[in-house]
C-alpha distance (Angstrom), angle and dihedral (degrees) to the residues before:
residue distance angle dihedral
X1 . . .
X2 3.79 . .
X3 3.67 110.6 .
X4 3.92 111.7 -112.0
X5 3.39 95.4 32.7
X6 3.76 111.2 168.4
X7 3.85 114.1 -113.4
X8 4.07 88.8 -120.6
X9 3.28 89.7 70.4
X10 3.98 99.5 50.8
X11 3.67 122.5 154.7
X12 3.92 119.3 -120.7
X13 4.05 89.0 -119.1
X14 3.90 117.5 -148.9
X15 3.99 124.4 -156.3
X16 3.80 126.9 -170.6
X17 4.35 79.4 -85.0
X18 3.54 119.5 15.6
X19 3.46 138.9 31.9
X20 4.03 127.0 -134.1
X21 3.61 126.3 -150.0
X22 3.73 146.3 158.8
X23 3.89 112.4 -73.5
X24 4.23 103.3 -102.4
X25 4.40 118.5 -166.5
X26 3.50 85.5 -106.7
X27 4.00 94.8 69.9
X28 3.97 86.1 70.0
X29 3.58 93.9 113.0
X30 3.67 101.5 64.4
X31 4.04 96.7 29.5
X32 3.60 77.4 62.4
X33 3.88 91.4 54.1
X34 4.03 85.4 38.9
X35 3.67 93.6 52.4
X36 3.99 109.8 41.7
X37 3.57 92.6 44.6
X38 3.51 104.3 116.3
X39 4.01 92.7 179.7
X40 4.15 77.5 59.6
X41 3.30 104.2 39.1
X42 3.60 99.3 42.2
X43 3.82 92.5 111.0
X44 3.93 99.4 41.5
X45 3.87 104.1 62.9
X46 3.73 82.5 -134.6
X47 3.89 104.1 154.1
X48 4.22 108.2 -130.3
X49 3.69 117.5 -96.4
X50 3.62 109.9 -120.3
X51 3.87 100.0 -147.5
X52 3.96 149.0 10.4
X53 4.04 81.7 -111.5
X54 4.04 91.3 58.9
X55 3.79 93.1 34.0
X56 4.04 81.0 54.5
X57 3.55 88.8 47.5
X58 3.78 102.4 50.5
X59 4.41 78.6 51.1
X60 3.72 80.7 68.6
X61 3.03 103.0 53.0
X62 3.52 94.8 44.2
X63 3.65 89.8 50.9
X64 3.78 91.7 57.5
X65 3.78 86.2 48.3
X66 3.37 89.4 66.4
X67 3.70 94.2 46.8
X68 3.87 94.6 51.7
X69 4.14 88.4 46.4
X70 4.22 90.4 -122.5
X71 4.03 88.9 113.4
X72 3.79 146.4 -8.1
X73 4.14 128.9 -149.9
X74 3.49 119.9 -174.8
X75 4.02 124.5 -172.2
X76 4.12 117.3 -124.3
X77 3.79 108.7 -137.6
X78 3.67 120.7 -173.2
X79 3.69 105.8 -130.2
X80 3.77 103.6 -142.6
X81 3.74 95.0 44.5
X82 4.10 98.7 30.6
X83 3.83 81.2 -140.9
X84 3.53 124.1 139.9
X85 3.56 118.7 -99.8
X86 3.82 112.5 176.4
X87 3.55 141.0 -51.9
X88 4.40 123.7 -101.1
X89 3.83 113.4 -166.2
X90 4.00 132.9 -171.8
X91 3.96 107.6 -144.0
X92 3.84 150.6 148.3
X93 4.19 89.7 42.6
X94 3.85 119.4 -161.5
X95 4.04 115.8 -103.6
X96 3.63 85.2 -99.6
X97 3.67 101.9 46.4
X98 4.00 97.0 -117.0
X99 3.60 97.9 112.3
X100 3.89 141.9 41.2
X101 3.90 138.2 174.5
X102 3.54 110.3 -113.0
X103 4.01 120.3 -142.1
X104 3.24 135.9 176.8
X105 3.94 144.5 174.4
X106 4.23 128.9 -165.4
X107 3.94 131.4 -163.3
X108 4.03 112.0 -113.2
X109 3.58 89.2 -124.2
X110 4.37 81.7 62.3
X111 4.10 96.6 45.1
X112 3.95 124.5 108.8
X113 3.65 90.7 18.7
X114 3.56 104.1 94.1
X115 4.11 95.0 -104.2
X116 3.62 98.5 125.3
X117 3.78 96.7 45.3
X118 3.92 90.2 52.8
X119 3.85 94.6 44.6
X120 4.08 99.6 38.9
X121 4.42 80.5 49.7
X122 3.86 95.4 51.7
X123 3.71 85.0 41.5
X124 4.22 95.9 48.1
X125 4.10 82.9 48.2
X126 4.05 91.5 55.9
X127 3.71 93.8 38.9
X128 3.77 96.4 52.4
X129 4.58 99.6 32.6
X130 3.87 89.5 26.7
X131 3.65 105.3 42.8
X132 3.48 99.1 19.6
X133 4.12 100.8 -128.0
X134 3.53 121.4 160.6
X135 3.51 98.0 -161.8
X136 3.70 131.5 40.7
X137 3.91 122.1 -177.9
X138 3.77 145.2 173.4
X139 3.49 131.4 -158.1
X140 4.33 97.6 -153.3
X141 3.66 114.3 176.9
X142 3.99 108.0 -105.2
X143 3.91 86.6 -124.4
X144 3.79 87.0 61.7
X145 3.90 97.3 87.8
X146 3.60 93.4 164.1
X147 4.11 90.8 59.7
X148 3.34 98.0 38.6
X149 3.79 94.7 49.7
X150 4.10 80.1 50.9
X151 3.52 102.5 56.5
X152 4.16 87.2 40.9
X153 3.60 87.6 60.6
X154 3.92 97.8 49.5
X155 3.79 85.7 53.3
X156 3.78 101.4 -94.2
X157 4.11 118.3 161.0
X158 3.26 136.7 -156.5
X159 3.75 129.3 43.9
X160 3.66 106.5 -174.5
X161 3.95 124.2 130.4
X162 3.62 120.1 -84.1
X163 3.46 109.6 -117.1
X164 3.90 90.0 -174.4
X165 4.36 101.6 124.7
X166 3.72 104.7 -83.6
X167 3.65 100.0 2.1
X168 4.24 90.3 83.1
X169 3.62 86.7 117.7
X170 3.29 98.6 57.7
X171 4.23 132.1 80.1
X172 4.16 119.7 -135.8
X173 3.09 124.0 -144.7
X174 3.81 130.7 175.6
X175 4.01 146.6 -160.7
X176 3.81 118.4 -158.8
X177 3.84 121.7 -155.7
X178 3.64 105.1 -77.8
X179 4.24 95.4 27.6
X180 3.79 100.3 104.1
C-alpha cells in the first residue's frame, strides 16, 4: 500500500475471517439494523435511523465521504457465512491528515468471539501503511468496558476524559505509529 492513499481508492481488506470493504447502497439493510439499535448504539449518541431508505441514504453520504477524503466506512463480512458483522469507520481527521478517530460497531450475534479485535487490527494496519496516519484515536464511552478493554489490548493509551466541548463524557485513547 502506498502511504497517503486516498480513502476512494480503499482496498477490500481480508483477515484470516472476515473481509472489510467500502460501505456500498446495497448494505442498507443491516446499517439499518446497525444504526437503530439502541442496545448498540447506546454509547454513540447516534440518533436511530428510522428506515432501510434513510439507513440507505446515510450509505450515500458516507460513500461520498469517502470520495471527498473527509471519512471512510467499510462493512465487516464474516467470510464463512458472507453475513454482516459490523461496520469500522475512519473519521474526524486532523487538519493535516495524520490522524483520525477510529469507530466501530458489531452485530450481537459477532460479540465475544474475537470479531472486532481481528477487524479493528486489519483496519489499524490499513489506516497507519495505507493512509499513512500517525495517530489513530477513539473517544469510547468509559461505561463501554467491552471497547475500552479492545483498544487496551491493541496497545491504545490514555484513558483520560475528553475535555473537547460536548465530548466530556467520553474517554480518549490513542495509538501512535509503531504502538500496535
Amino acid at each position: 500500500m502506498i502511504p497517503g492513499m486516498h480513502f476512494s481508492q480503499a482496498p477490500t481488506l481480508h483477515t484470516e475471517r472476515l473481509m472489510l470493504r467500502p460501505v456500498v447502497r446495497e448494505d442498507a439493510p443491516a446499517h439499518y439494523i446497525m444504526r437503530s439499535d439502541a442496545g448498540l448504539n447506546r454509547y454513540t449518541g447516534v440518533k436511530p435511523c428510522p428506515s432501510v431508505e434513510a439507513a440507505a441514504g446515510h450509505l450515500k453520504m458516507l460513500i461520498q465521504d469517502a470520495v471527498e477524503h473527509t471519512a471512510l466506512a467499510m462493512t465487516v463480512v464474516d467470510r464463512q457465512s458472507g453475513e454482516t458483522a459490523g461496520e469500522i469507520c475512519y473519521w474526524n481527521l486532523s487538519e493535516d491528515g495524520l490522524a483520525a478517530e477510529l469507530g466501530y460497531v458489531f452485530l450481537p450475534g459477532f460479540h465475544g468471539r474475537g470479531i472486532a479485535y481481528e477487524a479493528v487490527k486489519g483496519f489499524l494496519e490499513l489506516g497507519f501503511s495505507g493512509f499513512g496516519f500517525k495517530m489513530i484515536f477513539a473517544d469510547p464511552s468509559p461505561e463501554n468496558t467491552a471497547s475500552v478493554r479492545l483498544l487496551k489490548k491493541l496497545g491504545f493509551t490514555g484513558g483520560a476524559m475528553c475535555d473537547t466541548p460536548g465530548r466530556e463524557d467520553l474517554c480518549h485513547y490513542e495509538l501512535t505509529r509503531g504502538g500496535a
